[in-house]
N, C-alpha and C positions, 0 to 999 in steps of 0.2 A: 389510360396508361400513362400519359404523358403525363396530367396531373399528378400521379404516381409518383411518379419519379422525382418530380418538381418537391413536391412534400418532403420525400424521403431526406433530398438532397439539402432542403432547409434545414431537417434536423441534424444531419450530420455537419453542419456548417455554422449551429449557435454558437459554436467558441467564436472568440473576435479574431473574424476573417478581417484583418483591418485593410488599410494600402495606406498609399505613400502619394499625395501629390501634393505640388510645387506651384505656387503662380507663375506665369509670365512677365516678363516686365511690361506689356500692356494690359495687365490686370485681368488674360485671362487664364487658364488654368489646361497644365498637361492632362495629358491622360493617364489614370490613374494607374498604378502599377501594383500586382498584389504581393505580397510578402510573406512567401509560405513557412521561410523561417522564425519571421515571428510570431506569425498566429500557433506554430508547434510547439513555440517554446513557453507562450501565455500560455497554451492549455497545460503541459506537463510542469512549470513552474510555478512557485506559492508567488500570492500576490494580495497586496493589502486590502482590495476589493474584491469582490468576486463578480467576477466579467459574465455577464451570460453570450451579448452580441452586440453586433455595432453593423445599424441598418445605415449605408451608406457611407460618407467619406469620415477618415478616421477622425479628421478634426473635426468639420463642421454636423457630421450626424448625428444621430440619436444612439447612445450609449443605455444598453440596456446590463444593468447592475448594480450589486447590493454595497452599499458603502457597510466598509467594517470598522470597529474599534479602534484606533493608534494609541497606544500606552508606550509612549515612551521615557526613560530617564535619563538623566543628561548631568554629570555633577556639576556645571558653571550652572545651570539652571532649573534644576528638578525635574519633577514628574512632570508630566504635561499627556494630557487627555480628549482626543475628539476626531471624530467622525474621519473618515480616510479621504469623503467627498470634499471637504477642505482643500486638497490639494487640487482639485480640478478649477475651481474659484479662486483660488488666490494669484498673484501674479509670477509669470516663472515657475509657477510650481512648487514653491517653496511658502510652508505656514508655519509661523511660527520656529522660521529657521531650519524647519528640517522639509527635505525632498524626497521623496522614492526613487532609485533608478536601478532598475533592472530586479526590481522587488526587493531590495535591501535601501532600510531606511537611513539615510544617511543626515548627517549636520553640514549647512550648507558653510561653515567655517572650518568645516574638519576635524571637531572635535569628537570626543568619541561620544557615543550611543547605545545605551545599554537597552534593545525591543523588545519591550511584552507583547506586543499587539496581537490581536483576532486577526490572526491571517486567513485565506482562504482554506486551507490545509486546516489550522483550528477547526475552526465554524465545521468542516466537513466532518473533523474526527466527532466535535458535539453531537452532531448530527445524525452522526452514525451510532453513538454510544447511545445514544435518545432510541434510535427505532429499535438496536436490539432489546434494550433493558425495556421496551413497552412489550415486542415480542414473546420476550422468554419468561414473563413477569402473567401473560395471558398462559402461556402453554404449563407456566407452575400451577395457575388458578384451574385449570383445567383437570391437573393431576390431582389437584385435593377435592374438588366436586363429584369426578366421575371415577374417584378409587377403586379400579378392580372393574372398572367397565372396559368398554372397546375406546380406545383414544378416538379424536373427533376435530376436525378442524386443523389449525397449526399443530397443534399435538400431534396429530396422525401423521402430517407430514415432516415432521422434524423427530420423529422418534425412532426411524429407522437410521438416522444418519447418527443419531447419539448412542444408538447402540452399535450401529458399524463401529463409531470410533474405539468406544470401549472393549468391544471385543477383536478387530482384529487388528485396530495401530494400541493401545494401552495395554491392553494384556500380550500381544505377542512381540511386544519390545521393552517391555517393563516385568513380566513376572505380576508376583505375586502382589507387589505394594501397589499393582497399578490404580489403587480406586483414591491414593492421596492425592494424586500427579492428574486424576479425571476433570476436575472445576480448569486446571489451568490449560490443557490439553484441548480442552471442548471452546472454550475463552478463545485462544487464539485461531482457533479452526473458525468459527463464525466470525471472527471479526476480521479473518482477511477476506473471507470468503463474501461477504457483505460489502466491505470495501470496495474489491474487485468490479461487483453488480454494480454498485453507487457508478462508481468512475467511469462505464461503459455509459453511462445515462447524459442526454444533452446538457452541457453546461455545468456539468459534477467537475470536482478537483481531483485531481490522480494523488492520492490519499498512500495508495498502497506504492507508489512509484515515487514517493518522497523517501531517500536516502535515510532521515533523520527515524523519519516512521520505521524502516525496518532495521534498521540500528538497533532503536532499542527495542522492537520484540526479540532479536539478536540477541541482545544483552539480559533480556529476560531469563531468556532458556541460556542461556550460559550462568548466569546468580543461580538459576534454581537445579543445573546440574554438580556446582562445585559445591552450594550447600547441603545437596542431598546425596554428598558421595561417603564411600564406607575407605576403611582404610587396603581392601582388596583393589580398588579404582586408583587411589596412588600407590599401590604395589606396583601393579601392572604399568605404570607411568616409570618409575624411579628403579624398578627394576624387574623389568620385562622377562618374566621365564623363559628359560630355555636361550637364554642369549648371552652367548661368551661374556666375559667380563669385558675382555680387550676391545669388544664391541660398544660396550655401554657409554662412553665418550660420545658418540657416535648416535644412538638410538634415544639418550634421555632428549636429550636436548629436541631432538624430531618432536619425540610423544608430549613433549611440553608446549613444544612451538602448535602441534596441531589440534589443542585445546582452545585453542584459540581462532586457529582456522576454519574449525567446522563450524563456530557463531558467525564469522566472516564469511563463508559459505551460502549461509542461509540470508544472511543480507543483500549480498549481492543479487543473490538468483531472484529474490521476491521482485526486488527492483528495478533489475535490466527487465526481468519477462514482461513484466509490467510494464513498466516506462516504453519499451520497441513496440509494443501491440498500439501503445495508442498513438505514438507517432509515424507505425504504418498507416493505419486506416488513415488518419489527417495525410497524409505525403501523396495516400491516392485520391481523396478526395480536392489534396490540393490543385490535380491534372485539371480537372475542370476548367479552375478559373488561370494555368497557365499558360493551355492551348487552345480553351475556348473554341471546340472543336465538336461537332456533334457525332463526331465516328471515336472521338476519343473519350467524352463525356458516362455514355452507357458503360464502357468499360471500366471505367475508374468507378462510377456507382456499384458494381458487381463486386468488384476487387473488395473496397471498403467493404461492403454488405457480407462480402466471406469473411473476412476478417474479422468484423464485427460479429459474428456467427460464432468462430474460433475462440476467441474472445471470452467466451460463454465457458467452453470448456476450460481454456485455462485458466479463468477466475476459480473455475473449485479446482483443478489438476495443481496449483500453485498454494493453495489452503492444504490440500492435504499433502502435500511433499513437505513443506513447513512442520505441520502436525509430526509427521510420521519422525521425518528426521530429531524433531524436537523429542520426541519418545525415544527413540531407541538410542539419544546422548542422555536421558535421563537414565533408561534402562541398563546402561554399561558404567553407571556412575554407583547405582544401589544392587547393581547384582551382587550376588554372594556368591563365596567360592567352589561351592559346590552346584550351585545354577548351573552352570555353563555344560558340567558336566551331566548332570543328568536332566537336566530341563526341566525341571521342575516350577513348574505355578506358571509355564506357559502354556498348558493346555487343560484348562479346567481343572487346573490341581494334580495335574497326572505325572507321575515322574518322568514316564517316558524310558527307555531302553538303556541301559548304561552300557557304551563301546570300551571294551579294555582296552587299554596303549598298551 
């Protein structure tokens, strides 16, 4: 059991658990102090490396990680291109003029700095686009082999979720067009949802807990809600039934401003749930190394390990709140004027009951 625990607790600890020591002035060295602020904010932060772990002291040990691309431009001096390991080798930290601090590349004369670079966050999203597109590229090859058979393998297990999507977030928030809105509906449902799995993993980037990241799938379902809107969807915005005139000063302006709230909605939420999940587990995992404690030790492993467990579920509870919301601001964009009223193309095509007013 003890072994157990030792193992567990290594993996929950690949991010760079770094510390902090200081020489003596007779040359010999404090006692190391660990820093649980920064090892939280390396893991949920993009960074030009990707750190796996750091066995030992932060300066003198063994730095276990992937050097990535630096693409930077500069207009006193161009492009400039090379390996991110460079700045661990060079002196001060600075190659070629320019530094990293705090994962922002900066010029060490202050001029400005225009970053392409592969940052960890990149590399992760490639990474991620790579295993779905091998995935769903096997479960298509499947569908044309075994046409009209029993599905078999990935197929069988990914075929009940594509059709939960379609039938009850696409069709019951979309109507009847819902099969044009299916490619991008299903796209973003697996890719945060994949994400989510990646980032729970030792040494993964928190991909889905990048601000930038959910921005723009934000931004996405907002382009694809105002260009797939009918002229009933800005009725209802510019002049809301049933709503005095004297009011309308008053209610346009809301309905306008919350076109824009519900994309901002969906960003937020992807990224705080995300981003707190992974700097609870680190916060408890952190207990270990600040009370170094064997009555407190077990209990921060549990904490983390529930968490880590939770984690599970809201990597897909957080995909399909996305999904669904993402649906049914498309579905209020393309509905038609009489949808509403009699339901129609939300249940298999069935009109559904007309209620007189």
């Amino acid at each position: 059991m003890k072994h157990l625990l030792l193992a567990l607790c290594f993996l929950f600890t690949l991010p760079s658990f770094a510390v902090q020591s200081e020489a003596e002035a007779d040359g010999s060295a404090k006692v190391e102090i660990y820093d649980p602020g920064k090892v939280i904010m390396e893991h949920v932060a993009d960074d030009h490396e990707w750190h796996f772990a750091t066995m030992g002291d932060e300066h003198t040990g063994m730095h276990m990680a992937l050097p990535l691309p630096v693409i930077a431009y500069q207009p006193s001096k161009g492009l400039s291109v090379f390996s991110s390991s460079q700045f661990h080798h060079a002196e001060g930290g600075v190659y070629n003029g320019l530094k990293v601090e705090e994962g922002h590349l900066l010029a060490e004369d202050g001029s400005k700095v225009y970053d392409f670079s592969i940052t960890k966050n990149v590399a992760s999203l490639m990474l991620s686009c790579l295993v779905l597109i091998l995935i769903f590229r096997t479960v298509a090859s499947g569908y044309t082999k075994r046409q009209g058979s029993a599905p078999k393998g990935l197929q069988s297990l990914l075929e009940p979720i594509v059709v939960f999507i379609r039938d009850e977030v696409a069709k019951k928030s979309i109507g009847p067009k819902y099969e044009r809105y299916m490619p991008y509906l299903l796209t973003i449902f697996f890719f945060i949802w994949f994400n989510n799995l990646l980032g729970l993993t030792p040494g993964a980037a928190n991909l889905s807990g990048n601000i930038t990241v959910t921005f723009m799938l934000a931004t996405a379902t907002l382009l694809i809600t105002l260009f797939s809107s009918n002229k009933y969807y800005w009725g209802h915005i510019f002049k809301p039934p049933g709503v005095p005139g004297w009011l309308l000063p008053i209610i346009v302006p809301v309905e306008i401003v919350g076109i824009f709230i519900k994309p901002i909605s969906l960003m937020v939420r992807l990224f705080a749930n995300i981003t707190a999940g992974h700097i609870i587990i680190l916060s408890f995992i952190s207990l270990i190394f600040l009370f170094k404690s064997v009555m407190v030790s077990p209990l921060s492993l549990a904490f983390g390990l529930f968490i880590s467990m939770l984690e599970l579920l809201v990597a897909l509870l957080q995909a399909y709140i996305f999904t669904l919301l993402s649906a049914m601001y498309i579905g209020g964009a393309v509905e038609e004027h009489h949808d509403a009223d009699f339901q129609m193309g939300y249940d298999d095509g069935s009109e559904g009951t007309h209620v007189a007013h």
